[in-house]
N, CA, C and O atoms as a Maestro MAE file, in Angstrom:
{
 s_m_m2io_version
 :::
 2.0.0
}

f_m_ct {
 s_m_title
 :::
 protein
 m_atom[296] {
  # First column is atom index #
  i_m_mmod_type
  r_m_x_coord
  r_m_y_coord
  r_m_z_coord
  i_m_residue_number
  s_m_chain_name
  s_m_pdb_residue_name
  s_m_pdb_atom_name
  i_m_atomic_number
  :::
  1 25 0.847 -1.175 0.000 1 A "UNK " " N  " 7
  2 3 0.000 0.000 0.000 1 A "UNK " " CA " 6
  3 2 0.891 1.236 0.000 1 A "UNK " " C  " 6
  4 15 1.696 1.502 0.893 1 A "UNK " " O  " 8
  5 25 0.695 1.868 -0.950 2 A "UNK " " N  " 7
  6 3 1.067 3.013 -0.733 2 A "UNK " " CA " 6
  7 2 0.868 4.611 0.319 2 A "UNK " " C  " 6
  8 15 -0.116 5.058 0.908 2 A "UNK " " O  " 8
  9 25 1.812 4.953 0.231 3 A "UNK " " N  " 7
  10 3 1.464 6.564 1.149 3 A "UNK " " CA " 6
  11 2 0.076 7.069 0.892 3 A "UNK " " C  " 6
  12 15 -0.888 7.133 1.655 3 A "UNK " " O  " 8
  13 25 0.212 7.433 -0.437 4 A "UNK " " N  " 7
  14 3 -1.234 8.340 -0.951 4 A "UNK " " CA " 6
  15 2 -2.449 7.025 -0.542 4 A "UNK " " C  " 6
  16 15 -3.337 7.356 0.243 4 A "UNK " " O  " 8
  17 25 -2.457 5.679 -1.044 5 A "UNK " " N  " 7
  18 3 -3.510 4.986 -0.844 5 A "UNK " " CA " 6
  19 2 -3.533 5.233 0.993 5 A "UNK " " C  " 6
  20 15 -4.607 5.811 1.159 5 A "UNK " " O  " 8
  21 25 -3.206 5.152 1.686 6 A "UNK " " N  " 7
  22 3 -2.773 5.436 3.469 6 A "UNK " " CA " 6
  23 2 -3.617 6.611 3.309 6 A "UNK " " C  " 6
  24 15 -4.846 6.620 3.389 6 A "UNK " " O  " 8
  25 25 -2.954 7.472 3.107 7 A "UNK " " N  " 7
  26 3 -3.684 8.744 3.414 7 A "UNK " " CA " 6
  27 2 -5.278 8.757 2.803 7 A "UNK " " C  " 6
  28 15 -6.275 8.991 3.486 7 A "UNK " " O  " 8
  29 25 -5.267 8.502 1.604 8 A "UNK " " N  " 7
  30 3 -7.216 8.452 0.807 8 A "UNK " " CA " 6
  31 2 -7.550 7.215 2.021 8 A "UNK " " C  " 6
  32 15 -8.517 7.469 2.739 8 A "UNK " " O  " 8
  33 25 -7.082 6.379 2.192 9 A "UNK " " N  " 7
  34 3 -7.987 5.270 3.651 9 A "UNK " " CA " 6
  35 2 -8.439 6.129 4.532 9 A "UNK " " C  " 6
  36 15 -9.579 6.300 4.962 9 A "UNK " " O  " 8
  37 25 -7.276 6.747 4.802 10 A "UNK " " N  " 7
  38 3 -7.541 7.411 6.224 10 A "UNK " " CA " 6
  39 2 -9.008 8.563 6.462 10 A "UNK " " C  " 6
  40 15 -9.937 8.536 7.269 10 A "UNK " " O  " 8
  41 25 -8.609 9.622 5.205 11 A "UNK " " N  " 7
  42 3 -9.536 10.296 4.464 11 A "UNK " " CA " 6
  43 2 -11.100 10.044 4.581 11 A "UNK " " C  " 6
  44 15 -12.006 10.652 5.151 11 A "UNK " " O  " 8
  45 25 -11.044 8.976 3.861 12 A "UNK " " N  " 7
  46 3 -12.424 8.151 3.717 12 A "UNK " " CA " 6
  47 2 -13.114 8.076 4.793 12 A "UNK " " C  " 6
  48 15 -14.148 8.701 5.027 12 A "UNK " " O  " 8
  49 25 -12.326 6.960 5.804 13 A "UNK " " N  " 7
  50 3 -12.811 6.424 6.893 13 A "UNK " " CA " 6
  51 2 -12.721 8.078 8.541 13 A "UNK " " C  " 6
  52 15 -12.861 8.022 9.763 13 A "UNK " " O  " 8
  53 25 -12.476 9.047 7.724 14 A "UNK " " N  " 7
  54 3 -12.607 9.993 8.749 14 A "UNK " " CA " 6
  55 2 -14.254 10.776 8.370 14 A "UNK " " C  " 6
  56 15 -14.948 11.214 9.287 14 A "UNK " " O  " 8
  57 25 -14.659 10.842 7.033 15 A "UNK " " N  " 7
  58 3 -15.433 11.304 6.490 15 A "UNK " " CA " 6
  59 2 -16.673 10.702 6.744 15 A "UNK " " C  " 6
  60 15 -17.734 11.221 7.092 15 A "UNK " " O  " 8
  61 25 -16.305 9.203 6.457 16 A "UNK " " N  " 7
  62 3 -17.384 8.364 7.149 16 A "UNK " " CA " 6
  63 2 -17.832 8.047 8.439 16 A "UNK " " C  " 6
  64 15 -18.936 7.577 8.713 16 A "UNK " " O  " 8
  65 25 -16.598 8.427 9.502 17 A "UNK " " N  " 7
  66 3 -17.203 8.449 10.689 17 A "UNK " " CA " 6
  67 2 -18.285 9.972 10.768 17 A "UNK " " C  " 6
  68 15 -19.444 9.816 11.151 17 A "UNK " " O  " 8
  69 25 -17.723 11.571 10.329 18 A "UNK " " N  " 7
  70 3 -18.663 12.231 10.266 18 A "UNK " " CA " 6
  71 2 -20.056 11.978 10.025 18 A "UNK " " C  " 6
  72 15 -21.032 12.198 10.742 18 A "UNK " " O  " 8
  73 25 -19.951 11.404 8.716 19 A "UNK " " N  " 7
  74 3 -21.411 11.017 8.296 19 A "UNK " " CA " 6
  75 2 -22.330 10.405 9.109 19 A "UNK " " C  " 6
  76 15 -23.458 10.868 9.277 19 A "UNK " " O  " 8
  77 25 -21.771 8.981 9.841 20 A "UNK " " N  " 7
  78 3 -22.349 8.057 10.616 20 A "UNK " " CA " 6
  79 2 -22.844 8.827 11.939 20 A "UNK " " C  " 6
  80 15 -23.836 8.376 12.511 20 A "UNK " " O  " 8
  81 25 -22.312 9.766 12.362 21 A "UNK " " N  " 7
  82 3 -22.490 10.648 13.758 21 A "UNK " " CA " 6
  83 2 -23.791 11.602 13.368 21 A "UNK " " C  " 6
  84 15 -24.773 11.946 14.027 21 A "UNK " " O  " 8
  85 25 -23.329 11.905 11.884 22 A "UNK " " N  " 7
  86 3 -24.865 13.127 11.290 22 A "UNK " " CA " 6
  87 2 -24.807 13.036 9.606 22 A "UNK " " C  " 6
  88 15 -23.946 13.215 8.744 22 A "UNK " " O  " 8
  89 25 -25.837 12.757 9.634 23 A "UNK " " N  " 7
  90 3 -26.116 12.182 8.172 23 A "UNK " " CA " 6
  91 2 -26.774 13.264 7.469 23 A "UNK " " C  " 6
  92 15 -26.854 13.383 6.247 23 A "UNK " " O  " 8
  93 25 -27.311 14.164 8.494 24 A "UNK " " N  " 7
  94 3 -27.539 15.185 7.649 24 A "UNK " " CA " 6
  95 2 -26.802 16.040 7.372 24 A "UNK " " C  " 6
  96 15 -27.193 17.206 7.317 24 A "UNK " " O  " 8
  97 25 -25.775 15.755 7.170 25 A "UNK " " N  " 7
  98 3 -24.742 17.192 7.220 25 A "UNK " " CA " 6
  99 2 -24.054 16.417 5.214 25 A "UNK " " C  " 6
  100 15 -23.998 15.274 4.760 25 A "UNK " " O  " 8
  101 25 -23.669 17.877 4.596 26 A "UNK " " N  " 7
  102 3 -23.740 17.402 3.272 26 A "UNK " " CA " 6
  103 2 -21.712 17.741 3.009 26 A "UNK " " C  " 6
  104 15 -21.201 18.612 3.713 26 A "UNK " " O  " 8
  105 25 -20.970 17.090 2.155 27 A "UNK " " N  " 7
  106 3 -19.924 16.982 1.875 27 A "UNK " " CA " 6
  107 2 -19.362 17.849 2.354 27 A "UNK " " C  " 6
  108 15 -18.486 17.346 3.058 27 A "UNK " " O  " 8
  109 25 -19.310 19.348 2.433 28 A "UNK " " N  " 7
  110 3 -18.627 20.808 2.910 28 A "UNK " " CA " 6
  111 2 -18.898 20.503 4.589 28 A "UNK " " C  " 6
  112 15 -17.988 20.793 5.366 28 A "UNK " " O  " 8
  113 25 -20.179 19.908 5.122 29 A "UNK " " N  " 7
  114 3 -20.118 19.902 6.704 29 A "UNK " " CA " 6
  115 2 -18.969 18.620 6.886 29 A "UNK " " C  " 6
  116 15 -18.048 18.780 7.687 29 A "UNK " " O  " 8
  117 25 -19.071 17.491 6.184 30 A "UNK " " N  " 7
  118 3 -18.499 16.272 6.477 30 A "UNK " " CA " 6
  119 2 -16.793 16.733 6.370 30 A "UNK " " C  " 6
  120 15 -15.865 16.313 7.061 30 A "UNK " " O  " 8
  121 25 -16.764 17.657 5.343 31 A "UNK " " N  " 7
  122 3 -14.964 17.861 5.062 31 A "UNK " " CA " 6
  123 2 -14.713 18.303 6.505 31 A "UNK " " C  " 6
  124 15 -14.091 17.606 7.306 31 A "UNK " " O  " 8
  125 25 -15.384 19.851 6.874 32 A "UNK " " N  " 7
  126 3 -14.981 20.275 8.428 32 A "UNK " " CA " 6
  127 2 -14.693 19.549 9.409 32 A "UNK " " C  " 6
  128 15 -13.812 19.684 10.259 32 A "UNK " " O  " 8
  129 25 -15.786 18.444 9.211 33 A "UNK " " N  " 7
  130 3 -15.262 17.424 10.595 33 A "UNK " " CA " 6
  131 2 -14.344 16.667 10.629 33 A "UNK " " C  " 6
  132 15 -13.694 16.381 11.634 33 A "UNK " " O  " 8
  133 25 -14.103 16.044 8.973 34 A "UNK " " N  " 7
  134 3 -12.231 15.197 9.121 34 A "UNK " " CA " 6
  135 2 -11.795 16.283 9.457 34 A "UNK " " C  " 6
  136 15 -11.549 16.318 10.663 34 A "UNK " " O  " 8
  137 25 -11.489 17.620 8.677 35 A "UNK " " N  " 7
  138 3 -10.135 18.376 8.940 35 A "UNK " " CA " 6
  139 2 -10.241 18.822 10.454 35 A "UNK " " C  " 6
  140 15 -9.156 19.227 10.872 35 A "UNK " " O  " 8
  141 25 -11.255 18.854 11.379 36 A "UNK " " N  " 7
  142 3 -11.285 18.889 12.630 36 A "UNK " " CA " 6
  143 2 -10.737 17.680 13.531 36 A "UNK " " C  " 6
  144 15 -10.246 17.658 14.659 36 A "UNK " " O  " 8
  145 25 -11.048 16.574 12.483 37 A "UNK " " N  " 7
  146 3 -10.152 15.167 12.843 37 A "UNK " " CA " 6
  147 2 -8.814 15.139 12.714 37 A "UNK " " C  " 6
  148 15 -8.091 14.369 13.347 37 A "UNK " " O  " 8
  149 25 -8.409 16.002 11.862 38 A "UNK " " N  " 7
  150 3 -6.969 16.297 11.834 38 A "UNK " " CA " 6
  151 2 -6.394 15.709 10.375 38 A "UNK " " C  " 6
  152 15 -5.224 15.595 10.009 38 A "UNK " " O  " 8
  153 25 -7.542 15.401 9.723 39 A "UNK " " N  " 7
  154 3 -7.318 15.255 8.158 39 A "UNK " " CA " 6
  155 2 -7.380 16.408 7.401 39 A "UNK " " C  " 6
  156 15 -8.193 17.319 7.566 39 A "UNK " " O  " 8
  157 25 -6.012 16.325 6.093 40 A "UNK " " N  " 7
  158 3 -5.919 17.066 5.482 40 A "UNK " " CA " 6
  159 2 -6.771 17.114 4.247 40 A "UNK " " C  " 6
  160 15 -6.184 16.559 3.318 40 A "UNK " " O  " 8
  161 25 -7.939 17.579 3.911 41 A "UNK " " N  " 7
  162 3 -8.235 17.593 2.476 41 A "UNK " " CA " 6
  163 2 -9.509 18.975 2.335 41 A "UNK " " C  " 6
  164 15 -10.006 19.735 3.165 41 A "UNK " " O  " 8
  165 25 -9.656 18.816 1.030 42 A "UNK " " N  " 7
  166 3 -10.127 20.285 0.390 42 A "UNK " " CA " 6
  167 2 -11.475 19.528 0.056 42 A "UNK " " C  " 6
  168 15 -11.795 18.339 0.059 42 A "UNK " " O  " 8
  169 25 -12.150 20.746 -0.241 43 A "UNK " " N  " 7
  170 3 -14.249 20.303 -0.201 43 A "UNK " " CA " 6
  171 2 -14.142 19.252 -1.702 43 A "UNK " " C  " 6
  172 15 -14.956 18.364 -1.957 43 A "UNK " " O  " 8
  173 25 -13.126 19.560 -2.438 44 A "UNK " " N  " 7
  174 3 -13.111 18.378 -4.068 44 A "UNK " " CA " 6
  175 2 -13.714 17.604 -3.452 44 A "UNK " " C  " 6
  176 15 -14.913 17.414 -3.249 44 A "UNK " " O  " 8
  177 25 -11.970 16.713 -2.862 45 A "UNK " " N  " 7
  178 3 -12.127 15.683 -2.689 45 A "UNK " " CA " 6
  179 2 -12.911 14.877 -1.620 45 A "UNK " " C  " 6
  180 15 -13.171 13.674 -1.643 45 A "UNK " " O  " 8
  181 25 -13.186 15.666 -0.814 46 A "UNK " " N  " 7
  182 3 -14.298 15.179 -0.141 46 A "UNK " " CA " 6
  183 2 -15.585 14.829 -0.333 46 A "UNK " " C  " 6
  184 15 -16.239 13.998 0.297 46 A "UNK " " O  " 8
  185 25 -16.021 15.730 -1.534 47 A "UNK " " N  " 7
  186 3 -16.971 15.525 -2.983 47 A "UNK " " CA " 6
  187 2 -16.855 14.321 -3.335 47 A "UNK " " C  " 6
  188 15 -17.776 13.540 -3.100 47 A "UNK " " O  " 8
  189 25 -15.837 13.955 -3.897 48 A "UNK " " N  " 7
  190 3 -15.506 12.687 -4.708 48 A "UNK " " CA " 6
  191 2 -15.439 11.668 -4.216 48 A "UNK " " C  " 6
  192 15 -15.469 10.637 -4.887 48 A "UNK " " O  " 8
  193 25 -15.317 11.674 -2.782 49 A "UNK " " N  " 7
  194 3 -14.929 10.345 -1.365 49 A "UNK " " CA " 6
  195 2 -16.492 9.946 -1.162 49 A "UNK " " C  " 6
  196 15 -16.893 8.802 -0.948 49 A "UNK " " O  " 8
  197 25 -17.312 11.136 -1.274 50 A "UNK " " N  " 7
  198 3 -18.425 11.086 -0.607 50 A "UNK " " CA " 6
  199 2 -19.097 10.858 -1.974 50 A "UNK " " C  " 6
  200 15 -19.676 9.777 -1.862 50 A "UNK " " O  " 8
  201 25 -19.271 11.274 -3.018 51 A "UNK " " N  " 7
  202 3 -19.930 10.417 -4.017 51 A "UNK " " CA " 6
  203 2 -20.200 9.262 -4.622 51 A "UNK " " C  " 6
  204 15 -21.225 8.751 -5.073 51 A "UNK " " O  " 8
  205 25 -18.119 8.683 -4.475 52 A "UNK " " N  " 7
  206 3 -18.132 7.079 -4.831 52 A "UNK " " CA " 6
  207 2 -18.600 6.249 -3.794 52 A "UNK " " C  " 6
  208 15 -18.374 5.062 -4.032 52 A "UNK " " O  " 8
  209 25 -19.223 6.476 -2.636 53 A "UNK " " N  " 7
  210 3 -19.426 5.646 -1.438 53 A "UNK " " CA " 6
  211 2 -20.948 6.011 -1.383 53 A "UNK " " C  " 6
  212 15 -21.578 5.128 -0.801 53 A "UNK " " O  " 8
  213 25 -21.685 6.999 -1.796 54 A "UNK " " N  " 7
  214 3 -23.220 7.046 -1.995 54 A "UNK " " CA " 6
  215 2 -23.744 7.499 -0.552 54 A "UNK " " C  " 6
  216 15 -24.791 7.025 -0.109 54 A "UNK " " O  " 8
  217 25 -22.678 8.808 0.464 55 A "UNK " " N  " 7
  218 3 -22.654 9.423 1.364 55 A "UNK " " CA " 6
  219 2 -23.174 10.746 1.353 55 A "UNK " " C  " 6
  220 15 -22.479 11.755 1.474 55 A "UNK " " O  " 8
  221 25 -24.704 10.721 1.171 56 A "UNK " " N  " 7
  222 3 -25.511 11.752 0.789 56 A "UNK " " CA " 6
  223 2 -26.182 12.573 2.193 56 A "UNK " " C  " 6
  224 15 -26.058 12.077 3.313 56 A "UNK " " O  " 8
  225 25 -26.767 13.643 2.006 57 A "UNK " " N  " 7
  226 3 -27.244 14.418 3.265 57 A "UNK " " CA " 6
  227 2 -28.622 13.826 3.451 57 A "UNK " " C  " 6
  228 15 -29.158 13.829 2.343 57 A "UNK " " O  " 8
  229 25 -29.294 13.406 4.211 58 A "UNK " " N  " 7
  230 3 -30.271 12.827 4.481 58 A "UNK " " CA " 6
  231 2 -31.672 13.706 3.681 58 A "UNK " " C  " 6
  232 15 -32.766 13.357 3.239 58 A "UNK " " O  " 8
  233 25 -30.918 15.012 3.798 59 A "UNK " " N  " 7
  234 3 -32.033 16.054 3.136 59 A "UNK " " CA " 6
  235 2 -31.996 16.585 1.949 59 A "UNK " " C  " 6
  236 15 -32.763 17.480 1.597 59 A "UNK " " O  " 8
  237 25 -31.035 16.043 1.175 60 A "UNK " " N  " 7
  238 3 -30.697 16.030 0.002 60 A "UNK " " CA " 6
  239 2 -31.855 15.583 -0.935 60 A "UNK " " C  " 6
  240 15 -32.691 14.778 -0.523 60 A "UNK " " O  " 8
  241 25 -31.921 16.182 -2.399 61 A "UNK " " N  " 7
  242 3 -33.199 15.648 -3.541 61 A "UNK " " CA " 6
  243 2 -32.643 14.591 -3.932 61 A "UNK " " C  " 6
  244 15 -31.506 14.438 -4.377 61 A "UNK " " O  " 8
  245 25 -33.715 13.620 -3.707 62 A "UNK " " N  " 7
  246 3 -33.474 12.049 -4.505 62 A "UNK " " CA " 6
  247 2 -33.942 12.428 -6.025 62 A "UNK " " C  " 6
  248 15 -34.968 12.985 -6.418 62 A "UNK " " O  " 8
  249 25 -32.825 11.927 -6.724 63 A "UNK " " N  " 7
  250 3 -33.262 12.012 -8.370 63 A "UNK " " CA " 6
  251 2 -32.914 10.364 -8.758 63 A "UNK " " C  " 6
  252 15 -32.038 9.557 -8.450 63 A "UNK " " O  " 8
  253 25 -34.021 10.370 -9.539 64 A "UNK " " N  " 7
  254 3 -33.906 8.979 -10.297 64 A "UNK " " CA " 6
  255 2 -34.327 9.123 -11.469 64 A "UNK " " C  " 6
  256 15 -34.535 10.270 -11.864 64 A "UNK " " O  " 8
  257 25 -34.540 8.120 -12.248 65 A "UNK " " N  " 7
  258 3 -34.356 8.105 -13.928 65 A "UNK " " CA " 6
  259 2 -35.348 8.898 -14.600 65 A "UNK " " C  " 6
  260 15 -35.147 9.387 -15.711 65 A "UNK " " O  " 8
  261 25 -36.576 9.057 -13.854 66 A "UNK " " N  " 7
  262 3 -37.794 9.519 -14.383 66 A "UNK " " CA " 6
  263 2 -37.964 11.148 -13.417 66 A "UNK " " C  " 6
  264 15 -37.853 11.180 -12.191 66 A "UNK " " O  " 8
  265 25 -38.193 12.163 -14.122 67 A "UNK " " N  " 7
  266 3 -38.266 13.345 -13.583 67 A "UNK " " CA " 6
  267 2 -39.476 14.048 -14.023 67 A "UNK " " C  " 6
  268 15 -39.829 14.248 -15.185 67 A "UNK " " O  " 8
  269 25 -39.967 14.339 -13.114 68 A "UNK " " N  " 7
  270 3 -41.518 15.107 -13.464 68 A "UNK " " CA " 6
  271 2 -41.437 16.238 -14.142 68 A "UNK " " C  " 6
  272 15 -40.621 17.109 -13.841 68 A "UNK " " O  " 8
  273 25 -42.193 16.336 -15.034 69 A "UNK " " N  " 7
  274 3 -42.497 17.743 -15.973 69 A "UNK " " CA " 6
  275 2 -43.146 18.960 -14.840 69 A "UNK " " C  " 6
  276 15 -44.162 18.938 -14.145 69 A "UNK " " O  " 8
  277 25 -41.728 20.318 -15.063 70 A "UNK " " N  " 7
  278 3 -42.539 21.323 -14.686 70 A "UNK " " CA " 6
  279 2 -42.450 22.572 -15.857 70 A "UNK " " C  " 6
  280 15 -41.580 22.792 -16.700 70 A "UNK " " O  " 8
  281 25 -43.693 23.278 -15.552 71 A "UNK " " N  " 7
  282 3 -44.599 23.665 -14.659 71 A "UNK " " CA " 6
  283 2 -45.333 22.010 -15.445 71 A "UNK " " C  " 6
  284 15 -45.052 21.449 -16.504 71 A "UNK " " O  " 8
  285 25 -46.423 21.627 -14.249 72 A "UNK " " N  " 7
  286 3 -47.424 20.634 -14.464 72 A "UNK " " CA " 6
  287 2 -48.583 20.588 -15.679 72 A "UNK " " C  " 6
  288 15 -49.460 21.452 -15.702 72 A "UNK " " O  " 8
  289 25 -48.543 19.780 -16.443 73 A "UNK " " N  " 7
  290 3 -49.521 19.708 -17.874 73 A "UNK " " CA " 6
  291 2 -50.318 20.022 -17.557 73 A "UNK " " C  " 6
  292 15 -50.357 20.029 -16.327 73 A "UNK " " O  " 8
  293 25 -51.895 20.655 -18.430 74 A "UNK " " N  " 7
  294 3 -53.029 20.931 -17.787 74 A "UNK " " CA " 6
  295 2 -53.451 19.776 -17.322 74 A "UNK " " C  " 6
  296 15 -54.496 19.717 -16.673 74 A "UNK " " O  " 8
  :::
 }
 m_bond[295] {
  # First column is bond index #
  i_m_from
  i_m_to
  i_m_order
  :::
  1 1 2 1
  2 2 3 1
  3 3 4 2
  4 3 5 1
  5 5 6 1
  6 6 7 1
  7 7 8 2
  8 7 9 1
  9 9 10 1
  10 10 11 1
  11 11 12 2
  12 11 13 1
  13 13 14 1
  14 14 15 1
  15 15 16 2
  16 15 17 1
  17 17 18 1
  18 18 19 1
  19 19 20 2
  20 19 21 1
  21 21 22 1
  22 22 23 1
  23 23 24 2
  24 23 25 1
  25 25 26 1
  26 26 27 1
  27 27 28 2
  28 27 29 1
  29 29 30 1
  30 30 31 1
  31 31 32 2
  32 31 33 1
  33 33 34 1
  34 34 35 1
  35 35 36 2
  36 35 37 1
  37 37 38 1
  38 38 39 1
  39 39 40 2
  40 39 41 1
  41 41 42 1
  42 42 43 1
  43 43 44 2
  44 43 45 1
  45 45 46 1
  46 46 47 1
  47 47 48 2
  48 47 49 1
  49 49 50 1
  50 50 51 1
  51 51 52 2
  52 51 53 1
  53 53 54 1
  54 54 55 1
  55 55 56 2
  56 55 57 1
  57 57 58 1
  58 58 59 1
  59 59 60 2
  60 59 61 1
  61 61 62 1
  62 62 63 1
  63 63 64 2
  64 63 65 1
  65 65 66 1
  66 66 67 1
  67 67 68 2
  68 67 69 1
  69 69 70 1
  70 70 71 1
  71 71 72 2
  72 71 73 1
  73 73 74 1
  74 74 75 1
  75 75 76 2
  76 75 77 1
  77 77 78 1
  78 78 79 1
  79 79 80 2
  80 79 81 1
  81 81 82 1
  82 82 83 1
  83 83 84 2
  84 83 85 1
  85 85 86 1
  86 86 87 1
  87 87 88 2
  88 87 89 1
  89 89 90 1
  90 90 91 1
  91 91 92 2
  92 91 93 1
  93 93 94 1
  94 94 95 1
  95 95 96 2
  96 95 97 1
  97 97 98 1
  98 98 99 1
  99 99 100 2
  100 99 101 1
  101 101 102 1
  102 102 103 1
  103 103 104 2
  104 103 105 1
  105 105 106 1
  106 106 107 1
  107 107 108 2
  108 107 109 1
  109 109 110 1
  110 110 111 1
  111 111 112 2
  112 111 113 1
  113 113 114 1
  114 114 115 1
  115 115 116 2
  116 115 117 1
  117 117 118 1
  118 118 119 1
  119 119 120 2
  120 119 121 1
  121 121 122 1
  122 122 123 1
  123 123 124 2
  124 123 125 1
  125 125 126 1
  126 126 127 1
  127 127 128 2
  128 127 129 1
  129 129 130 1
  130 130 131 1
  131 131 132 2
  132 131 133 1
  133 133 134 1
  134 134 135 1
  135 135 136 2
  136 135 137 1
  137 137 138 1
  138 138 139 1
  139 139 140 2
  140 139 141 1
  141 141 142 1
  142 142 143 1
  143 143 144 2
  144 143 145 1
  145 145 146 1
  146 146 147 1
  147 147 148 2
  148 147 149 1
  149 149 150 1
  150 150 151 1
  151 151 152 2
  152 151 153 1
  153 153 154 1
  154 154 155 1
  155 155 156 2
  156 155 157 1
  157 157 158 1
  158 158 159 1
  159 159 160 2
  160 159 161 1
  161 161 162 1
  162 162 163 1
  163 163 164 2
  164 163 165 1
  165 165 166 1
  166 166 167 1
  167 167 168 2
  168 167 169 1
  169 169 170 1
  170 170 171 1
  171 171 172 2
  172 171 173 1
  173 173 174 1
  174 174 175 1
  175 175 176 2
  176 175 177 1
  177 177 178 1
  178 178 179 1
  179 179 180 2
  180 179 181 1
  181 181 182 1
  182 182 183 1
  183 183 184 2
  184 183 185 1
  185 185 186 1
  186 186 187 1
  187 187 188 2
  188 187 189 1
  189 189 190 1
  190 190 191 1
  191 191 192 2
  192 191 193 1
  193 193 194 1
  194 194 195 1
  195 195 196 2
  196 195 197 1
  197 197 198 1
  198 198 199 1
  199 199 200 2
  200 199 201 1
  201 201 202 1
  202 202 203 1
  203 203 204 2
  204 203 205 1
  205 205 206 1
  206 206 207 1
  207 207 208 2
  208 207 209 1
  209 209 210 1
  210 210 211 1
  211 211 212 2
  212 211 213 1
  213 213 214 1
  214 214 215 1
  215 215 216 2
  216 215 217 1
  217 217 218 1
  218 218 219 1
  219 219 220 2
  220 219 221 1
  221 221 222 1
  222 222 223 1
  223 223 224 2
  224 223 225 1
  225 225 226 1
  226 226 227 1
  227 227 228 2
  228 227 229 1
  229 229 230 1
  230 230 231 1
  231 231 232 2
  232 231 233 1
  233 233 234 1
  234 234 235 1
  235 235 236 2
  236 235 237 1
  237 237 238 1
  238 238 239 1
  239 239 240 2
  240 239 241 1
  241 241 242 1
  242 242 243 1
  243 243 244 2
  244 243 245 1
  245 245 246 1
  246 246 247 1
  247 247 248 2
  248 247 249 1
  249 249 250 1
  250 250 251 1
  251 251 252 2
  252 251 253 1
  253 253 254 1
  254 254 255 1
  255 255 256 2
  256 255 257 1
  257 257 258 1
  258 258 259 1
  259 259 260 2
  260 259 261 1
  261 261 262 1
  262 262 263 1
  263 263 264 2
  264 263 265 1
  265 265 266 1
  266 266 267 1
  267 267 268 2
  268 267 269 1
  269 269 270 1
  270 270 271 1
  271 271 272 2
  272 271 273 1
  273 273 274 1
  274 274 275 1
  275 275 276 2
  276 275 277 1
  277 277 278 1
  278 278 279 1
  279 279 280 2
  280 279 281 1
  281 281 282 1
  282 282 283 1
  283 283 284 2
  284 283 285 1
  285 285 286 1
  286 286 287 1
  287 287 288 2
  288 287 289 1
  289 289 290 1
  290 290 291 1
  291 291 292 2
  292 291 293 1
  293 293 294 1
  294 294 295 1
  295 295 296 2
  :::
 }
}
């Protein structure tokens, strides 16, 4: 394993403890709390940690394949 793979583990699993503590809090709250953990990283990649793992804000819009027409047909 490499350094950088070490450090993205570490990353991850700091991000994910945020999440698990408050799920409503969205990628920019989750970054504050690693780097309060004492992890180094920027709102990107915390974006990108938290996207490939499907680490969403509880209050976040669910979108799926089918999206309703607005304004509404008569």
């Amino acid at each position: 394993m490499t350094d950088a793979e070490w450090a993205a583990a570490h990353r991850a699993h700091a991000l994910f403890l945020a999440h698990e503590d408050d799920p409503e809090f969205g990628y920019r709250l989750l970054a504050d709390e690693a780097r309060d953990a004492g992890q180094d990283l920027c709102d990107r990649t915390a974006w990108k940690v938290c996207s490939e793992h499907g680490w969403w804000s509880v209050f976040g819009t669910k979108r799926g394949k089918e999206r309703s027409s607005w304004p509404p047909g008569p």
